[in-house]
mmCIF file of the C-alpha atoms, coordinates in Angstrom:
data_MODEL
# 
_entry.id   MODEL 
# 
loop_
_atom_site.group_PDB 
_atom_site.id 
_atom_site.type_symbol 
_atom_site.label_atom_id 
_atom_site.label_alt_id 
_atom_site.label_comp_id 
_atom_site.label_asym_id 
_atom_site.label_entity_id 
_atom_site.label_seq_id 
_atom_site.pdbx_PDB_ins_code 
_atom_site.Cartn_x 
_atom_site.Cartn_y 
_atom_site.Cartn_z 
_atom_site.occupancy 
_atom_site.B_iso_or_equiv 
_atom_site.pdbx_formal_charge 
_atom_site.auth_seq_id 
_atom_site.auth_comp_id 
_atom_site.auth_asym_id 
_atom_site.auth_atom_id 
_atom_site.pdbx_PDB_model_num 
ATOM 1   C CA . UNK A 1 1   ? 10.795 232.186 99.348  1.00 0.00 ? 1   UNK A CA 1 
ATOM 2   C CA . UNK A 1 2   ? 11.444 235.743 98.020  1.00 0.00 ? 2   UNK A CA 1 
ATOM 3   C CA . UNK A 1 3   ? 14.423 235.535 99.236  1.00 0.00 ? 3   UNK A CA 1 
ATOM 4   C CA . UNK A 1 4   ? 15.247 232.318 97.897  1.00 0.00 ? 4   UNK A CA 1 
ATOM 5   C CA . UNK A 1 5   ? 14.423 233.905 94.568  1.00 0.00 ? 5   UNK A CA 1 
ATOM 6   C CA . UNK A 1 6   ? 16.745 236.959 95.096  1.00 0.00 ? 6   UNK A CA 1 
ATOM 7   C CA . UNK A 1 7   ? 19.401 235.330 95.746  1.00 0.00 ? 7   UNK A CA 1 
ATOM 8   C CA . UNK A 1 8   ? 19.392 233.177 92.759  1.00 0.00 ? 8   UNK A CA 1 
ATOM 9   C CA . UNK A 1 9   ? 18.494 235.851 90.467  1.00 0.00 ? 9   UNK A CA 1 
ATOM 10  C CA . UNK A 1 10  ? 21.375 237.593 91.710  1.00 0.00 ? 10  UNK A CA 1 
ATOM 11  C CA . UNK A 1 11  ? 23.672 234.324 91.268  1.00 0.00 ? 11  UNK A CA 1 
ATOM 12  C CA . UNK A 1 12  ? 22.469 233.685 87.667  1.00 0.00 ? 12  UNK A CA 1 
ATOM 13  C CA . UNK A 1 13  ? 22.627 237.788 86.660  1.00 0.00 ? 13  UNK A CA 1 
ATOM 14  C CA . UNK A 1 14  ? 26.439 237.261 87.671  1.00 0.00 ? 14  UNK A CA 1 
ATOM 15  C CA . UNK A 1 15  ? 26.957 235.044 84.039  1.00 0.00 ? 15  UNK A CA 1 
ATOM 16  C CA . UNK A 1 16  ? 27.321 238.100 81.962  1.00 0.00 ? 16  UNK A CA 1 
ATOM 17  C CA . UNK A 1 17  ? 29.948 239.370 83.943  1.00 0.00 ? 17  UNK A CA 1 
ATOM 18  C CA . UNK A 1 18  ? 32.105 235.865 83.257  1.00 0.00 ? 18  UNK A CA 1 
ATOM 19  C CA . UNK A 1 19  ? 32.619 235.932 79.949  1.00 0.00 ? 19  UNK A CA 1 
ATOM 20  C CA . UNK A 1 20  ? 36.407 235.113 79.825  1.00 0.00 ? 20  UNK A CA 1 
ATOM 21  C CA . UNK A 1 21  ? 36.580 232.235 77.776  1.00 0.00 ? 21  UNK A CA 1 
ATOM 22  C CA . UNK A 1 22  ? 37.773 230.121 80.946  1.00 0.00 ? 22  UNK A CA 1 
ATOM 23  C CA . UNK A 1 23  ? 37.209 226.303 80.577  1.00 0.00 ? 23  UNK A CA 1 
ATOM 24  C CA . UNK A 1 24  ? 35.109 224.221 82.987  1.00 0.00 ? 24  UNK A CA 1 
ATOM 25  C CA . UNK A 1 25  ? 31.989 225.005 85.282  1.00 0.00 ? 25  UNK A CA 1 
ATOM 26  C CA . UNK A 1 26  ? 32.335 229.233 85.507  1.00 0.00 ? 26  UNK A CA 1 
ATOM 27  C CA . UNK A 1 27  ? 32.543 230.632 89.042  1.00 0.00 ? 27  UNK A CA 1 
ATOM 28  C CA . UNK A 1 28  ? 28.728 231.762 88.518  1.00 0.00 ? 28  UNK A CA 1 
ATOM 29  C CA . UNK A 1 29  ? 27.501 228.009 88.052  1.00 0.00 ? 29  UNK A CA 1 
ATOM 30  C CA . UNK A 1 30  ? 29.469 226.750 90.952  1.00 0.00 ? 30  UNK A CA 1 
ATOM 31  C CA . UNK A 1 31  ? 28.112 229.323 93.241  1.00 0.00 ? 31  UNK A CA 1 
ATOM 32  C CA . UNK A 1 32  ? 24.038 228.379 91.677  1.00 0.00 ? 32  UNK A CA 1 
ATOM 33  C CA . UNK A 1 33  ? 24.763 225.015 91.968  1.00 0.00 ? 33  UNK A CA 1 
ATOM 34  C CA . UNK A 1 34  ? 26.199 224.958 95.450  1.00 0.00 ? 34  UNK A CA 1 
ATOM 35  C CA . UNK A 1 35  ? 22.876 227.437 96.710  1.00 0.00 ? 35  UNK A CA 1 
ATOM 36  C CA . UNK A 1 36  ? 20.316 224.687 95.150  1.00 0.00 ? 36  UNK A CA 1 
ATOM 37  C CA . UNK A 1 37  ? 22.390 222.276 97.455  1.00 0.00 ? 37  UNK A CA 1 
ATOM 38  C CA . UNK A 1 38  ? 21.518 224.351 100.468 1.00 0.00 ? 38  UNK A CA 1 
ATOM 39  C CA . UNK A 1 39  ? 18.020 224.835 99.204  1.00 0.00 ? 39  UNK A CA 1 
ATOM 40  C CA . UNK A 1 40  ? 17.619 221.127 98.971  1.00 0.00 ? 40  UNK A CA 1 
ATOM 41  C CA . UNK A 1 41  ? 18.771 220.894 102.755 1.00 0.00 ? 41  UNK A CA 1 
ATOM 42  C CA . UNK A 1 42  ? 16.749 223.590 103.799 1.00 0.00 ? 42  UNK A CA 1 
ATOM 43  C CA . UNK A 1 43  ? 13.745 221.991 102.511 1.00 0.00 ? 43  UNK A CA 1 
ATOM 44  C CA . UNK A 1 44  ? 15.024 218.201 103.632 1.00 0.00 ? 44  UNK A CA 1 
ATOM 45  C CA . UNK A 1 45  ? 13.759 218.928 107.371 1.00 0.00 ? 45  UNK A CA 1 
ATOM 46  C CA . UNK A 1 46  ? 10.233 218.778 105.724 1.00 0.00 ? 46  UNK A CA 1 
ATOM 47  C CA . UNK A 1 47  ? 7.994  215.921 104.835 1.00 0.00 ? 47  UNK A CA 1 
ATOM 48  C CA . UNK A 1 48  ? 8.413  214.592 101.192 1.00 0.00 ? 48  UNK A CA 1 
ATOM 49  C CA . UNK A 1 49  ? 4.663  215.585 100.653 1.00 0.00 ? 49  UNK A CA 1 
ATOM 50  C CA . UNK A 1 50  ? 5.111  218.890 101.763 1.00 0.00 ? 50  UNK A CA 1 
ATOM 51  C CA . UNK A 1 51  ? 8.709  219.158 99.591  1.00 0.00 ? 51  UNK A CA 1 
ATOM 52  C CA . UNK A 1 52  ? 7.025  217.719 96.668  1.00 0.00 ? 52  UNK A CA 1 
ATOM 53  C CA . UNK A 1 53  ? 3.603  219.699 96.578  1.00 0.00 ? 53  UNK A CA 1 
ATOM 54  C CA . UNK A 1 54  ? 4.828  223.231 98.010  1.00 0.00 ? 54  UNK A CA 1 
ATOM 55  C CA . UNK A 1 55  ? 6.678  226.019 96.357  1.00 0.00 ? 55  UNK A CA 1 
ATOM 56  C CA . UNK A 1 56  ? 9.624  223.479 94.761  1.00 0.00 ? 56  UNK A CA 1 
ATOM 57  C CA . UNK A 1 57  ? 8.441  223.240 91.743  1.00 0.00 ? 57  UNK A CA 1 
ATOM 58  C CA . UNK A 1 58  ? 7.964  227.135 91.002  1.00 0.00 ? 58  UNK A CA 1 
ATOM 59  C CA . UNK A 1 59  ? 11.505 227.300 92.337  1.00 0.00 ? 59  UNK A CA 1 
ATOM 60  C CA . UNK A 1 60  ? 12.639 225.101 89.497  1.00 0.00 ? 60  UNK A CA 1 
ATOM 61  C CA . UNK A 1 61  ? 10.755 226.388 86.669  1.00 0.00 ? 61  UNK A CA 1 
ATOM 62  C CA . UNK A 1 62  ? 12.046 229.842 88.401  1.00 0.00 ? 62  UNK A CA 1 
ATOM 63  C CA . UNK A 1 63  ? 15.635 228.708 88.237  1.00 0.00 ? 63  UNK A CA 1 
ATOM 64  C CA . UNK A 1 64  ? 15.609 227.586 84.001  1.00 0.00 ? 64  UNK A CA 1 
ATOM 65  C CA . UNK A 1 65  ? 13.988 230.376 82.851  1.00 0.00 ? 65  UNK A CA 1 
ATOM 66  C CA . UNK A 1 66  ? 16.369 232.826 84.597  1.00 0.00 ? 66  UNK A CA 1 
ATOM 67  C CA . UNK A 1 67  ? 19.027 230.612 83.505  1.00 0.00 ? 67  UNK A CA 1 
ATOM 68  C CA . UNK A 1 68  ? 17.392 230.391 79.609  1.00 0.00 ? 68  UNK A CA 1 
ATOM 69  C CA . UNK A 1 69  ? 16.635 234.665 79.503  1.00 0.00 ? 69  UNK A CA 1 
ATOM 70  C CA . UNK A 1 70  ? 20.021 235.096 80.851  1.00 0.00 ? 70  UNK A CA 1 
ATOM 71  C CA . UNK A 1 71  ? 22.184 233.037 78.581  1.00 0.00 ? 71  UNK A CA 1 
ATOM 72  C CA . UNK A 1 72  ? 20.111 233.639 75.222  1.00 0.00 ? 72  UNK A CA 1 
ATOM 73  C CA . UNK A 1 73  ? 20.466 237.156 76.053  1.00 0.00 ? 73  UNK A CA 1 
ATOM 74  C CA . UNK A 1 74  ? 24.418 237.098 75.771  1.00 0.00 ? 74  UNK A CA 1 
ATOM 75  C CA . UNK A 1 75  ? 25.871 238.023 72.394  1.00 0.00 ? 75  UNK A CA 1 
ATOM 76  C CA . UNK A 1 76  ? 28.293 235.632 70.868  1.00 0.00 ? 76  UNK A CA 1 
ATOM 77  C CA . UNK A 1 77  ? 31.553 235.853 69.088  1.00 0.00 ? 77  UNK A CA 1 
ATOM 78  C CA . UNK A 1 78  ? 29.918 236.195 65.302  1.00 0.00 ? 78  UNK A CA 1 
ATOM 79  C CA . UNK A 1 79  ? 32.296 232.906 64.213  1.00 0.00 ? 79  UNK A CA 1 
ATOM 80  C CA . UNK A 1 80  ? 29.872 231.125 66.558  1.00 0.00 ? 80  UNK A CA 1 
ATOM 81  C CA . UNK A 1 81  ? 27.044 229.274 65.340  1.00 0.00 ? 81  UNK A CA 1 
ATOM 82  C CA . UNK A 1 82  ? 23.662 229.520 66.626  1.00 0.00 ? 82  UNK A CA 1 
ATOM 83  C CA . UNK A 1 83  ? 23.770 227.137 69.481  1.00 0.00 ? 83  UNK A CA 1 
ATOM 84  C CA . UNK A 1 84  ? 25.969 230.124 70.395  1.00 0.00 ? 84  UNK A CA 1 
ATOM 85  C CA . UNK A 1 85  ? 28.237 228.187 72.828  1.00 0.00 ? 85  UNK A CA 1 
ATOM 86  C CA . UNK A 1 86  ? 29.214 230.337 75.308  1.00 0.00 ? 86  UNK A CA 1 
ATOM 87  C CA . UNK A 1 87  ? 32.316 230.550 77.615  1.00 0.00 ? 87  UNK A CA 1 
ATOM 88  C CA . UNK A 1 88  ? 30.458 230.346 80.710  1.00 0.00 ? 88  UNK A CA 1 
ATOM 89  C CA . UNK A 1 89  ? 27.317 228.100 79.359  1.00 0.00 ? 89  UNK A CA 1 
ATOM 90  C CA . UNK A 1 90  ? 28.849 225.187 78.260  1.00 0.00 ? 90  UNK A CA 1 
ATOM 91  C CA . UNK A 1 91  ? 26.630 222.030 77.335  1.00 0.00 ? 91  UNK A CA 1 
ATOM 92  C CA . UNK A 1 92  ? 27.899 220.293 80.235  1.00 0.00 ? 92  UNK A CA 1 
ATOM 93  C CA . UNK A 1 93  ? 27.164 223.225 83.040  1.00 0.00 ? 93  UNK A CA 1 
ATOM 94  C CA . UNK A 1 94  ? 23.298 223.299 81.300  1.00 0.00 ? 94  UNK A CA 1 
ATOM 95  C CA . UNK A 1 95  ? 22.922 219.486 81.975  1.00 0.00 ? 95  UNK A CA 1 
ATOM 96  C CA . UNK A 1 96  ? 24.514 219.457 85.597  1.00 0.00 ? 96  UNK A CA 1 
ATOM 97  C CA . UNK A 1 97  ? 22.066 221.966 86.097  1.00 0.00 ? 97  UNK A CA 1 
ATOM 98  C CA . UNK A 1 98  ? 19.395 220.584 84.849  1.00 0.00 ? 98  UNK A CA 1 
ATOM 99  C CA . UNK A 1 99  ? 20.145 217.354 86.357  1.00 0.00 ? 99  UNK A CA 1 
ATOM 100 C CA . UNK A 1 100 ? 20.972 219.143 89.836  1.00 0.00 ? 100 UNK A CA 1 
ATOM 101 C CA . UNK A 1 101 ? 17.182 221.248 89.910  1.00 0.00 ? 101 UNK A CA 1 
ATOM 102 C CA . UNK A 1 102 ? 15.197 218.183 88.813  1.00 0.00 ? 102 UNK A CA 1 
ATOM 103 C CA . UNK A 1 103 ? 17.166 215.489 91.142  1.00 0.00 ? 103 UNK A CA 1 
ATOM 104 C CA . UNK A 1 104 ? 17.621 218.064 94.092  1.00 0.00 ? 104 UNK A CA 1 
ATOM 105 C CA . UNK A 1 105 ? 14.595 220.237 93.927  1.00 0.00 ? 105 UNK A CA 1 
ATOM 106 C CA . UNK A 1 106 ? 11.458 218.923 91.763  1.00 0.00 ? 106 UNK A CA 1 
ATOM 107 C CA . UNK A 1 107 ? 10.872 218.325 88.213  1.00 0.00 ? 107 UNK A CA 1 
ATOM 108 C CA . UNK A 1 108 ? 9.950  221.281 86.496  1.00 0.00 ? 108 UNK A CA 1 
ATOM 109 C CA . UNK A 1 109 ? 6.708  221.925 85.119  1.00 0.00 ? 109 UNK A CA 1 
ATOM 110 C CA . UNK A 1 110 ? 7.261  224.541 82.655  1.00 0.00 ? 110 UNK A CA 1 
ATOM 111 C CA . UNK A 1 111 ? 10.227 223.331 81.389  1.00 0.00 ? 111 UNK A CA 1 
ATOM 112 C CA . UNK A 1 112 ? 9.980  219.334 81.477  1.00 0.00 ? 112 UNK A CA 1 
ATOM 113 C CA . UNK A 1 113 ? 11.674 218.952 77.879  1.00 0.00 ? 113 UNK A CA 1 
ATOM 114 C CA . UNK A 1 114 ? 15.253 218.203 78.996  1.00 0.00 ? 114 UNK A CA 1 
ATOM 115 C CA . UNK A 1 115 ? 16.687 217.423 75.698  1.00 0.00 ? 115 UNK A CA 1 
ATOM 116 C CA . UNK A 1 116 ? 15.102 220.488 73.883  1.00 0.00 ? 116 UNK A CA 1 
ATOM 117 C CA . UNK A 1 117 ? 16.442 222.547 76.670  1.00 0.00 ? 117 UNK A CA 1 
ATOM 118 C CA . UNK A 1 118 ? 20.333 221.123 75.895  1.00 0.00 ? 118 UNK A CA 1 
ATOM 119 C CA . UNK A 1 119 ? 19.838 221.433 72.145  1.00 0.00 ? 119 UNK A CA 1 
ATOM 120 C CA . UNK A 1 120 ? 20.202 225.367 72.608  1.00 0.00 ? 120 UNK A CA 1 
ATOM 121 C CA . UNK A 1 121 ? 24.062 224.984 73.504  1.00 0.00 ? 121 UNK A CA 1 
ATOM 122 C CA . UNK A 1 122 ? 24.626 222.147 71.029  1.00 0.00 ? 122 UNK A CA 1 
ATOM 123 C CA . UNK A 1 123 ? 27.363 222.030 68.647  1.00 0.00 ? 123 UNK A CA 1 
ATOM 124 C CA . UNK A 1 124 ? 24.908 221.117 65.973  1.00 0.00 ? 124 UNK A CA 1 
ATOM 125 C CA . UNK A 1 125 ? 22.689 224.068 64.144  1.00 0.00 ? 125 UNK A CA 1 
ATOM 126 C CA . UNK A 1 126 ? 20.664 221.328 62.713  1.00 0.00 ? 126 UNK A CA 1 
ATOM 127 C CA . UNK A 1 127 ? 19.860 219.902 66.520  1.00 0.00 ? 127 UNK A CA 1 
ATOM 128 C CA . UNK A 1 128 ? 18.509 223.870 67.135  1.00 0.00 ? 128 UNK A CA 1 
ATOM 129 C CA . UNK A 1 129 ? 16.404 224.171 64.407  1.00 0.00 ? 129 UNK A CA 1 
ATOM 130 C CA . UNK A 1 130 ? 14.860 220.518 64.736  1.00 0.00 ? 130 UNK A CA 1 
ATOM 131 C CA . UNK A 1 131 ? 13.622 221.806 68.005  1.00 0.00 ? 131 UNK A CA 1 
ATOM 132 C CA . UNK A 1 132 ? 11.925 225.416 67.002  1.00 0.00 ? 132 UNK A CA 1 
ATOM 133 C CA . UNK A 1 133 ? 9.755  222.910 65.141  1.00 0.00 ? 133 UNK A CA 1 
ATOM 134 C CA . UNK A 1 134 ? 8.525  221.229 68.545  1.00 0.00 ? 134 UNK A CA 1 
ATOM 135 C CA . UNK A 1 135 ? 5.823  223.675 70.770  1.00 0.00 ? 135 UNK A CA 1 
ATOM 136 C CA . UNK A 1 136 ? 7.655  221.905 73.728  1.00 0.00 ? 136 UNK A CA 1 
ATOM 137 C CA . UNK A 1 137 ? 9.364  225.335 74.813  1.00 0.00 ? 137 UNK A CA 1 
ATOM 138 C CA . UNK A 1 138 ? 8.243  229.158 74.448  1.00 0.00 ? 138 UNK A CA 1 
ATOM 139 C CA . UNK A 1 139 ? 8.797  230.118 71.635  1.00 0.00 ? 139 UNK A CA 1 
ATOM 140 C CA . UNK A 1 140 ? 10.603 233.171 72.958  1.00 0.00 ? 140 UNK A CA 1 
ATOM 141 C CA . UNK A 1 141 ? 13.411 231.542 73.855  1.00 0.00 ? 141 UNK A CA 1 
ATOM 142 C CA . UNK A 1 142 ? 14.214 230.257 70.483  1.00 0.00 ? 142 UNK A CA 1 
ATOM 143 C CA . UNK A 1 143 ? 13.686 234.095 69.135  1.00 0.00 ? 143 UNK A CA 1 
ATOM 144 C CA . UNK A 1 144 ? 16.070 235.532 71.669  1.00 0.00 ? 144 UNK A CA 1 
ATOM 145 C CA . UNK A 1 145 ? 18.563 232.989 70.028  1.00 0.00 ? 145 UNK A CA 1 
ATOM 146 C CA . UNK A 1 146 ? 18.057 234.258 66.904  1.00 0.00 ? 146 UNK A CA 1 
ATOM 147 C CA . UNK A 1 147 ? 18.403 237.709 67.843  1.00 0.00 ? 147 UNK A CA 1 
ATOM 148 C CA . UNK A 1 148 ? 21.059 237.818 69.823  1.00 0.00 ? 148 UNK A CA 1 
ATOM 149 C CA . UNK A 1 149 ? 22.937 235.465 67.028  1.00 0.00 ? 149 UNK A CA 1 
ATOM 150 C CA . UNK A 1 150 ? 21.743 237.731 64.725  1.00 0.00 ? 150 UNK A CA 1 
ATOM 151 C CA . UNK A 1 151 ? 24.021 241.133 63.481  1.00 0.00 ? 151 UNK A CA 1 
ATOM 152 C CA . UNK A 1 152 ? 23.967 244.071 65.742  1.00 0.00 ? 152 UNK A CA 1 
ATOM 153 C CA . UNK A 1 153 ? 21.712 246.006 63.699  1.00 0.00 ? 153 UNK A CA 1 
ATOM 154 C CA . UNK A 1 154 ? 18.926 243.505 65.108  1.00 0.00 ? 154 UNK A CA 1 
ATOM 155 C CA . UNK A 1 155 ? 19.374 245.283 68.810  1.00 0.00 ? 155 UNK A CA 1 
ATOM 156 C CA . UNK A 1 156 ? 18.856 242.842 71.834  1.00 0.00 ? 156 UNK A CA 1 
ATOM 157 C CA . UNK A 1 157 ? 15.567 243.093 73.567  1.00 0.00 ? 157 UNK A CA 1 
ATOM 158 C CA . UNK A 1 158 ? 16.703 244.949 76.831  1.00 0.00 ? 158 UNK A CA 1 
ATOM 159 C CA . UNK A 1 159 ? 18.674 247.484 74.555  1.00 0.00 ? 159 UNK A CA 1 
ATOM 160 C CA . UNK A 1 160 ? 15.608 248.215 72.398  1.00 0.00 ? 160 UNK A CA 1 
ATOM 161 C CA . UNK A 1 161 ? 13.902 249.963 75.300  1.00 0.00 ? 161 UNK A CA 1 
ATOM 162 C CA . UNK A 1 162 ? 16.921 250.999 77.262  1.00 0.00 ? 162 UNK A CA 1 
ATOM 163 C CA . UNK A 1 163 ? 17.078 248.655 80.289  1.00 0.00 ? 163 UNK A CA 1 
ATOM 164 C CA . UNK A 1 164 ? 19.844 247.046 82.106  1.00 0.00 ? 164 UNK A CA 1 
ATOM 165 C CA . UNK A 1 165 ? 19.536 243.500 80.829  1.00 0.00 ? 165 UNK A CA 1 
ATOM 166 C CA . UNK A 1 166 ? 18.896 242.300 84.833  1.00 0.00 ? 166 UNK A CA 1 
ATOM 167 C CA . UNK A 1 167 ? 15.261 244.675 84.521  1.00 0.00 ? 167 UNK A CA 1 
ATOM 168 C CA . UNK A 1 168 ? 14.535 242.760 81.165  1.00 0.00 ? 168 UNK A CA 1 
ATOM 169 C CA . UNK A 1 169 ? 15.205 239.391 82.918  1.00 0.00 ? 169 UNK A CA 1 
ATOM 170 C CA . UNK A 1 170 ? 13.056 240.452 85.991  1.00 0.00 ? 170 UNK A CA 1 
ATOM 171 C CA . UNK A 1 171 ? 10.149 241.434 83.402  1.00 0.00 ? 171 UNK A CA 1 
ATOM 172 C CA . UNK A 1 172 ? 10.477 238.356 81.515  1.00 0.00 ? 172 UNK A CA 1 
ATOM 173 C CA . UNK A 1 173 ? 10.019 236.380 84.810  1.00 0.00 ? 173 UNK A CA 1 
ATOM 174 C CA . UNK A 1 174 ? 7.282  238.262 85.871  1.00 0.00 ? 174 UNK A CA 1 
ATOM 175 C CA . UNK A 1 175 ? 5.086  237.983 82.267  1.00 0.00 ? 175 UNK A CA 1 
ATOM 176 C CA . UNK A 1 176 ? 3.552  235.219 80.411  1.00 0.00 ? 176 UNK A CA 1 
ATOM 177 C CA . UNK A 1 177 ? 4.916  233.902 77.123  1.00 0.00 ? 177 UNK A CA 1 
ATOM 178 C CA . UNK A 1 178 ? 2.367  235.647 75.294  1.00 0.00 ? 178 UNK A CA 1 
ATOM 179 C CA . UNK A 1 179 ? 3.428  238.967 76.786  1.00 0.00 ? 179 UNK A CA 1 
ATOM 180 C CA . UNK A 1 180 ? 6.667  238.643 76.183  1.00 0.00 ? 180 UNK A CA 1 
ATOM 181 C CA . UNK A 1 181 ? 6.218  237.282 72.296  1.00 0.00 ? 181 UNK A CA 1 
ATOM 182 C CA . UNK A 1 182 ? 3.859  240.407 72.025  1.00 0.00 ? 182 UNK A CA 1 
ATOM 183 C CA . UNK A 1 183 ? 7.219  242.476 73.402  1.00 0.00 ? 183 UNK A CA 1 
ATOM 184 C CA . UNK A 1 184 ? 9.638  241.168 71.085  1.00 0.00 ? 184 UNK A CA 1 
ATOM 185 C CA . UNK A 1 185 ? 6.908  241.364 67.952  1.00 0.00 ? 185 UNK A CA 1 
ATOM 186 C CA . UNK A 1 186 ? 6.923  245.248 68.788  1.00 0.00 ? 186 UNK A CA 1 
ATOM 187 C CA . UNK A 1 187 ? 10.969 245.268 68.537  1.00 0.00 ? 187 UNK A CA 1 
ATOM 188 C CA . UNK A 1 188 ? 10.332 243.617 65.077  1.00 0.00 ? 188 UNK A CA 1 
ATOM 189 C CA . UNK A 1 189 ? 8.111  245.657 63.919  1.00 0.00 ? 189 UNK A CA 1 
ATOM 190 C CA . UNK A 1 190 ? 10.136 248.558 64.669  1.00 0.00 ? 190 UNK A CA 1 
ATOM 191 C CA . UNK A 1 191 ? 13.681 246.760 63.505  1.00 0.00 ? 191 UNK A CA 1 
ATOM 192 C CA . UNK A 1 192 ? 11.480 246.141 60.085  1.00 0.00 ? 192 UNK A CA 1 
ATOM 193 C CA . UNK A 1 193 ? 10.422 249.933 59.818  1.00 0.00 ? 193 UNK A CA 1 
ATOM 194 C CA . UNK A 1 194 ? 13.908 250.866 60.556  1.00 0.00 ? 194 UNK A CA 1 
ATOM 195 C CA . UNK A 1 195 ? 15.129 248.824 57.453  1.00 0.00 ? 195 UNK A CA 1 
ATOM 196 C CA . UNK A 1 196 ? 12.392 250.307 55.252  1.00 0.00 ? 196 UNK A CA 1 
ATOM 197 C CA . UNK A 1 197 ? 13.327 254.229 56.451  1.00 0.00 ? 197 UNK A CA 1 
ATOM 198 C CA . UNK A 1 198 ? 17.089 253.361 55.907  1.00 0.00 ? 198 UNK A CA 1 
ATOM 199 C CA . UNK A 1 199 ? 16.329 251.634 52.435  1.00 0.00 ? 199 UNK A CA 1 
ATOM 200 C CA . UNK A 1 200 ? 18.160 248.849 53.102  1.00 0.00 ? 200 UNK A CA 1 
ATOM 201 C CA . UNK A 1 201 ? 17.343 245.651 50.705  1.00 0.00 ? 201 UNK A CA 1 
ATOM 202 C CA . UNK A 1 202 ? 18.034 243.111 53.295  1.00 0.00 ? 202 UNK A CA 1 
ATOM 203 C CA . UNK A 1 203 ? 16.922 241.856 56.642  1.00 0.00 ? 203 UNK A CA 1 
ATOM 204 C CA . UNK A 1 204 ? 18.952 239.677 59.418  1.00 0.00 ? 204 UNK A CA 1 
ATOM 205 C CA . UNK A 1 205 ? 19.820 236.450 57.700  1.00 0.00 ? 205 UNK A CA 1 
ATOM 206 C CA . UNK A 1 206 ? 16.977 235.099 61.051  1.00 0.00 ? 206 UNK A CA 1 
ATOM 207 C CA . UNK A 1 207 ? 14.061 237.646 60.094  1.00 0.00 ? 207 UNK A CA 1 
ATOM 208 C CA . UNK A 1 208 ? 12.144 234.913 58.362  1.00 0.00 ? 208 UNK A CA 1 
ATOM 209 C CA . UNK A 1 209 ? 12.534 232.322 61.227  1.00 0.00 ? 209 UNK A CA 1 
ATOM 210 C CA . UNK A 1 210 ? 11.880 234.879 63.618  1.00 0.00 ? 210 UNK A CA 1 
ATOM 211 C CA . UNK A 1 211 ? 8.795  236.272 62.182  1.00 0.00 ? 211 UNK A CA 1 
ATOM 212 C CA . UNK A 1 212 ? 7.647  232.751 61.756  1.00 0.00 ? 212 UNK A CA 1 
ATOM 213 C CA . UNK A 1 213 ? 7.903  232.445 65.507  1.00 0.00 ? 213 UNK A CA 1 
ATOM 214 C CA . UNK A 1 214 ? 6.350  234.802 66.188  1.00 0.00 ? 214 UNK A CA 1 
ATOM 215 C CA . UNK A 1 215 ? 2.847  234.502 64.152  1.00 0.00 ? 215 UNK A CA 1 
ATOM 216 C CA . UNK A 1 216 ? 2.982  231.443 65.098  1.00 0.00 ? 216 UNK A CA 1 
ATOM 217 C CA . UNK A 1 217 ? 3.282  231.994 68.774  1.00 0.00 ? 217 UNK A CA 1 
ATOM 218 C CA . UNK A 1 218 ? 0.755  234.628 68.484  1.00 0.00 ? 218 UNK A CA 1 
ATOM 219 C CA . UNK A 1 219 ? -2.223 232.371 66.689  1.00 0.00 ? 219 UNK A CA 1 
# 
């Protein structure tokens, strides 16, 4: 199983190193979608009760978050809007591979909110914020949206303590959501203070959503 997860992990880390603006699935999704096929083959030779009740669901909760902390982690082109749509996570690559871990693997668990998941990379702003409203995702992923489509003064959460954004990932996968909301409410609170020494009179245009989010999350 480690294995397994290593090898996807590597696979998905691959997406930030795609970004040229090439149409259609991105050499990165290809080669993740083609591995769940030979996961799904490697697991065939057992019984459906075994498949069904082993370690196939973890492997698909395992395989959306990486893909979620991955792509919300990518900065966007600042004409883009939230949804941030990016060259190599297109709405259509998010639902093949949604469709492809739930229909090949097992539903997941963690993330069973298809249609809240696909709202991140929709053209609509309006579909994005309709869904921070919902508890049916972690409400860090909807913060590292608004971070990362936030200005670069509001530093990325893998910058803001100097790690390679593949260490952050790894951490994120490895912590609950309440461990990582309490991570990104310390980069807050010391993007506010940073504000306040600089006497600046204005936040991110996101710093009220986020902070929302995040008392919220941490109630």
């Amino acid at each position: 199983m480690e294995a397994i997860r290593q090898s996807i992990f590597t696979i998905t880390a691959s997406m930030h190193h795609e970004l040229n603006g090439s149409k259609g699935i991105s050499p990165y999704m290809q080669e993740l979608l083609g591995y769940i096929g030979r996961v799904e083959f490697h697991f065939s030779h057992f019984p459906s009760t075994i498949r069904r009740n082993s370690a196939l669901p973890s492997i698909s909760d395992y395989i959306i978050q990486l893909f979620i902390v991955n792509a919300t982690l990518v900065r966007p082109l600042r004409s883009f809007p939230i949804a941030f749509r990016l060259a190599t996570v297109t709405l259509s690559a998010a639902y093949r591979l949604l469709v492809e871990v739930h229909s090949k693997l097992s539903p997941s668990l963690k993330f069973p909110n298809r249609t809240h998941l696909l709202s991140l990379f929709s053209h609509e702003e309006s579909s994005v914020a309709c869904s921070m409203g919902d508890d049916s995702l972690p409400a860090w992923i909807y913060i590292h949206a608004l971070i990362c489509d936030s200005p670069d003064t509001l530093i990325s959460p893998h910058v803001s303590v100097q790690w390679p954004i593949e260490q952050y990932v790894k951490w994120c996968c490895e912590n609950s959501d309440l461990e990582i909301i309490s991570f990104l409410n310390g980069l807050m609170t010391s993007y506010t203070t940073q504000v306040i020494n600089r006497h600046e009179t204005e936040y991110v245009p996101h710093y009220p959503r986020i902070m929302e989010l995040i008392k919220k999350a941490a109630e």
